[in-house]
C-alpha positions in Angstrom: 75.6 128.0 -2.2 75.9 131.7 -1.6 72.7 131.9 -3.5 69.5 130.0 -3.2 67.2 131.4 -5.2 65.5 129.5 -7.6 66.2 126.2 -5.8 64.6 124.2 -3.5 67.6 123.6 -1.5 68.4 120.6 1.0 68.1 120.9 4.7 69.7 118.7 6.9 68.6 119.0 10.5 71.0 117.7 13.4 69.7 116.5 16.7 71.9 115.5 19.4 70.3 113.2 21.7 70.6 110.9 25.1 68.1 109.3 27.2 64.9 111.2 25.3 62.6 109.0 25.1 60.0 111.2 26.8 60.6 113.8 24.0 62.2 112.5 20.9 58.3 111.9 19.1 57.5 115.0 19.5 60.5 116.8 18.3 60.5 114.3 14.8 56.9 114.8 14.3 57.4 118.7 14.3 60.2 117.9 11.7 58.4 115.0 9.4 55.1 117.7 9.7 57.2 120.4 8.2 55.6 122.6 5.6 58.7 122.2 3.4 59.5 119.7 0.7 59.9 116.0 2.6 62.2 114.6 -0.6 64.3 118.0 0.5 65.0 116.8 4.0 67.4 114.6 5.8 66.9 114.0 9.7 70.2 113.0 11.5 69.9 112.1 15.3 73.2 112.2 16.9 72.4 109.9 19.5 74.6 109.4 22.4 74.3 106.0 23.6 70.8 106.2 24.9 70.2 103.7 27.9 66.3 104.2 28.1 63.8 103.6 24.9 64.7 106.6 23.1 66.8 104.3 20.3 64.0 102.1 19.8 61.2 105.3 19.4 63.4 106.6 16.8 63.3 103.4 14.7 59.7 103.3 15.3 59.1 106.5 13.2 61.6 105.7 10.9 59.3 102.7 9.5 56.4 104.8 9.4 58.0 107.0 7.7 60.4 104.7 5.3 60.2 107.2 2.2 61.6 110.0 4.5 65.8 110.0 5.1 65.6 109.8 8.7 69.4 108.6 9.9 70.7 107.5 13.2 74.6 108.3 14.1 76.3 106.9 16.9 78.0 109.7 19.4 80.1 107.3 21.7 81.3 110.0 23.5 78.1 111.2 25.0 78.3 114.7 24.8 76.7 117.7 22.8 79.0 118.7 21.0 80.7 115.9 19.3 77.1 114.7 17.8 76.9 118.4 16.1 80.1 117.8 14.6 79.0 114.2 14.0 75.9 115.4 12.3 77.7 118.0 10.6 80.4 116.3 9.1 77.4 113.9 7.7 75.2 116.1 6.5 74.6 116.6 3.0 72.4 119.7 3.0 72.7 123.4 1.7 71.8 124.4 5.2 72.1 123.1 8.5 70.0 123.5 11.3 70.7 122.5 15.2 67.8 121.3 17.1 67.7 120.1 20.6 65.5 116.7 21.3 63.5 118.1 23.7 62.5 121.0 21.3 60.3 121.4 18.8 59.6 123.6 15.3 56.6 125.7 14.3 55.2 123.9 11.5 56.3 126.6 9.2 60.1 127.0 10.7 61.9 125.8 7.4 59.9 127.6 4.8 60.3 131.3 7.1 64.4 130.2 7.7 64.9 129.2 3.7 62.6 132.4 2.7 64.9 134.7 4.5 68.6 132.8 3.4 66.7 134.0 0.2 65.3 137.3 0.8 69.1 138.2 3.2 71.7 137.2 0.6 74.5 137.5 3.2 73.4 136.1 5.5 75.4 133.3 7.3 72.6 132.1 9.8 69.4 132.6 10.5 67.2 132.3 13.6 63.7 133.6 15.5 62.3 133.2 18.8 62.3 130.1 20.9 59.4 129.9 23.7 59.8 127.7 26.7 56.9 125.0 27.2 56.7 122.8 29.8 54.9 119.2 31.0 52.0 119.8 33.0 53.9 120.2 36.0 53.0 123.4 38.1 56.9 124.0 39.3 57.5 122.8 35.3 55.0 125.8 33.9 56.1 128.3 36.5 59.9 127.6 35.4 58.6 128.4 31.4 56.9 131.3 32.8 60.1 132.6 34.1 62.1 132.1 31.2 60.2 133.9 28.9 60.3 137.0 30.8 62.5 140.3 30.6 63.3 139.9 34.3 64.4 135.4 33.7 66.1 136.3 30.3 67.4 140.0 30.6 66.4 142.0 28.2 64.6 142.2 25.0 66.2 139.3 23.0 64.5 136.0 20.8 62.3 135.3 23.4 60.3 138.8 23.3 62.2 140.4 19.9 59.4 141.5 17.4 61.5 143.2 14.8 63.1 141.6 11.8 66.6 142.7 11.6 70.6 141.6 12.0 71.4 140.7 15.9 74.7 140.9 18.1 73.9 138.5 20.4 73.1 134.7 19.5 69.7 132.4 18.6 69.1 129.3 19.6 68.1 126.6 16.9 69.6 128.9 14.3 69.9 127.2 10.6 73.3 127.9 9.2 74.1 127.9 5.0 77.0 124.9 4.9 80.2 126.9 3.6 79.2 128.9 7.1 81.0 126.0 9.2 84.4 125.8 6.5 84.4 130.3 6.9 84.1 130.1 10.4 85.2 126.5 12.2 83.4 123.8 14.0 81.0 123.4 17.0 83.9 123.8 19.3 83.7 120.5 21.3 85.5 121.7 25.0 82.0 123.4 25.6 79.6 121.1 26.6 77.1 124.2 27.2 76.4 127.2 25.3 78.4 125.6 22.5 75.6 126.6 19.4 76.4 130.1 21.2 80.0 130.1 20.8 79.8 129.3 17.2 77.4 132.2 17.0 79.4 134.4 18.6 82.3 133.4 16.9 80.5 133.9 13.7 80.1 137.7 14.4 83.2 138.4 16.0 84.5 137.4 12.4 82.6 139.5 10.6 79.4 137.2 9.8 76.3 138.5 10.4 73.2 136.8 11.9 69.4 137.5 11.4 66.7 136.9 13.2 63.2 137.1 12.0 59.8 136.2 14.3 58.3 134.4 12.0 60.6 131.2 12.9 59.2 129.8 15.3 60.4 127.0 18.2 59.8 125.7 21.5 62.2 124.0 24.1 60.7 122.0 27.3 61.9 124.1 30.1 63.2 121.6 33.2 61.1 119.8 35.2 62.3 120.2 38.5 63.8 122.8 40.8 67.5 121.2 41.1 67.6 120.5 37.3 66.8 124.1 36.4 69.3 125.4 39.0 72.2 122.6 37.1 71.6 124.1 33.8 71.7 127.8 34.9 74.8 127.5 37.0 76.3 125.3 33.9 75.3 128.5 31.7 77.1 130.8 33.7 80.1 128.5 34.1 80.3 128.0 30.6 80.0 132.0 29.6 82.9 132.7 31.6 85.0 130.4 29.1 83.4 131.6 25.8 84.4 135.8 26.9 88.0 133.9 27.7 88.3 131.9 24.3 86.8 135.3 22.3 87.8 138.6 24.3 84.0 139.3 24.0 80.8 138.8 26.4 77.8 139.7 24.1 75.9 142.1 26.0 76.3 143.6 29.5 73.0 142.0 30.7 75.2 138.4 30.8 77.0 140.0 33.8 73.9 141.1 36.2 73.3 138.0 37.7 77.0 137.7 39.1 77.7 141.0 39.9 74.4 140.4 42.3 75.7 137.1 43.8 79.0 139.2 43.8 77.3 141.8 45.9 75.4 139.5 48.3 79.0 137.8 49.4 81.3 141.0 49.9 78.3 142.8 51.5 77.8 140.0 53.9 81.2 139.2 54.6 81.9 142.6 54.8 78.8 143.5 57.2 80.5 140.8 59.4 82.9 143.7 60.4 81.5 146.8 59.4 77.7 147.7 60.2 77.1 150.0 57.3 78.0 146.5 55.1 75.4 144.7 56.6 72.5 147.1 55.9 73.9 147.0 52.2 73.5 143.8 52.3 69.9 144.0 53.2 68.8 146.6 51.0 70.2 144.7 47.9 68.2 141.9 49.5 65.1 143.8 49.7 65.2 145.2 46.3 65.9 142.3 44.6 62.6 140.6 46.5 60.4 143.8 45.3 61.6 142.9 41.7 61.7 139.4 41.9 57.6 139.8 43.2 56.2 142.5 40.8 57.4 140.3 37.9 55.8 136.9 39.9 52.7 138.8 40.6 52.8 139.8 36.9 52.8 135.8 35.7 50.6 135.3 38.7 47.9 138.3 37.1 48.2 136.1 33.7 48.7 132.5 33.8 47.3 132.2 38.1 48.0 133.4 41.5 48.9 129.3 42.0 52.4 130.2 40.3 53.4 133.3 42.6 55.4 130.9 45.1 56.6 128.4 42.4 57.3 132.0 40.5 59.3 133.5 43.0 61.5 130.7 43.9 61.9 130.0 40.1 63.5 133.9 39.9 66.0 133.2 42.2 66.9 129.6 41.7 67.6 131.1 38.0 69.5 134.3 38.8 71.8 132.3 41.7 72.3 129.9 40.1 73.3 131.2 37.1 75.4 134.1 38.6 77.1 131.6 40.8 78.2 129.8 37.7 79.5 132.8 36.8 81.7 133.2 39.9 82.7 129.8 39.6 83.8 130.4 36.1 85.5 133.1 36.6 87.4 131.6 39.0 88.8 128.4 37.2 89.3 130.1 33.7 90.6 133.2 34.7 92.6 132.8 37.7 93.0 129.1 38.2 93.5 128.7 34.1 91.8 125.3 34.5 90.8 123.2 31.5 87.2 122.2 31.3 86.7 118.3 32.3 84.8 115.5 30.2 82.3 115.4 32.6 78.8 116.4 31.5 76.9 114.3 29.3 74.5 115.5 26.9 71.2 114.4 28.8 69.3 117.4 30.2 
């Protein structure tokens, strides 16, 4: 399938899922309203044991929708992970694609991702940008707000990209051509986060290349509370630590900023505990980290409402804390303590 041109070719479209009940319509309905061929789609949902309604909403659209191959796949092991590979050992399409159940796809998502496997013969993935949504939540919108930002996300990457072109960094929701996963391996299942990036990473580390065009479009639902946001990010930066360890890579400097930071903040104020010059370190860091952390709130504040400037500024650091601490902590039990990763973090948000 190196070539699809003048083929309609089969998607399949994997979605991991546990306890999503809240989410699960939505994401489906964005799939079944696709403007793409239906008789050219299969829907797997990977679902991990779901102890709330989310089985039951599933089966719901599948008998609206009979004459559409909707599938549900059991993932007794309840983590990520294991449903991609679930779903991708299942699968029967010419390309894959990896969606989260509390995401959803511009209606237009497959045609632009099938148009450019097309128009990009060697391609082995393609993805676009991903913008965070949220319920209607204030703390919820102010935590979307945050993410799509060059000060939340570091840097100009798929959240605020605008150019078509090859990438070295990785895409979420990216939809791979098939032979991709027997070229370069499996979703590797010992990370339970950042495990789509891994594979993507992987992928160019080998020599694969990745391309990322605006024009596909998606949306994830940011978390909806303080203490879940902080979870994931420190989880993210836990997790990074392992993929640099398993691939002798990190993907761009901008992935160690947030540690270095937390970093700074400890030796400085241990450090100030004994020397004087330390402590005033510690406070300057302090204070220009505030200065940056409020222009960029005052910036969401000037656009979406001065009524997200606190929830803003608590968002910003909750994000790069938690995530640099993550870090740290990675850091620490890959690196020095050469821990293995525990079985311990199930695939609900």
């Amino acid at each position: 399938m190196k070539n699809l041109q003048n083929k309609i070719p089969l998607i399949s479209i994997i979605i991991p899922c546990r306890n999503e009940e809240r989410f699960i319509g939505k994401c489906l309905d964005s799939i079944l309203n696709q403007n793409y061929p239906k008789d050219k789609l299969e829907i797997l949902v990977v679902d991990g044991m779901s102890e709330d309604n989310t089985r039951n909403k599933i089966e719901e659209i599948k008998n609206r929708h009979q004459d559409k191959d909707i599938r549900i796949l059991d993932n007794p092991d309840k983590i990520t992970p294991k449903a991609m590979n679930i779903g991708i050992k299942s699968s029967k399409g010419d390309i894959v694609v990896l969606v989260c159940a509390h995401g959803f796809l511009d209606k237009e998502f497959l045609k632009w991702n099938v148009y450019h496997f097309n128009k990009i013969k060697k391609a082995d993935a393609v993805g676009g940008k991903l913008s965070a949504i949220s319920e209607d939540k204030l703390l919820s919108k102010a935590i979307s707000f945050v993410s799509d930002t060059v000060f939340g996300s570091g840097g100009v990457r798929y959240r605020q990209r605008t150019n078509n072109g090859f990438i070295r960094d990785t895409l979420p929701f990216c939809a791979y051509r098939k032979e991709s996963f027997d070229k370069f391996g499996m979703i590797d299942e010992s990370f339970l986060r950042g495990q789509d990036g891994e594979l993507n990473l992987r992928i160019l580390k080998m020599g694969g290349l990745i391309y990322f065009s605006p024009k596909i479009k998606s949306y994830a639902y940011s978390r909806p509370s303080i203490c879940g946001f902080c979870k994931q990010q420190f989880q993210y930066g836990y997790f990074k630590v392992k993929i640099a360890q398993k691939l002798g890579m990190m993907s761009v400097f901008r992935q160690y900023v947030p540690a270095i930071f937390v970093l700074s903040l400890i030796l400085s104020g241990i450090l100030g505990i004994f020397f004087q010059p330390f402590f005033y370190l510690l406070i300057i860091i302090l204070l220009a980290y505030l200065l940056l952390n409020i222009v960029f709130s005052l910036e969401i504040a000037f656009k979406k409402g001065f009524k997200y400037l606190p929830a803003s500024i608590v968002t910003f650091f909750v994000l790069h804390f938690g995530y640099g601490l993550g870090f740290l902590k990675g850091i620490f039990d890959f690196l020095i303590l050469k821990k293995k990763v525990k079985k311990d973090i199930g695939i609900t948000r």
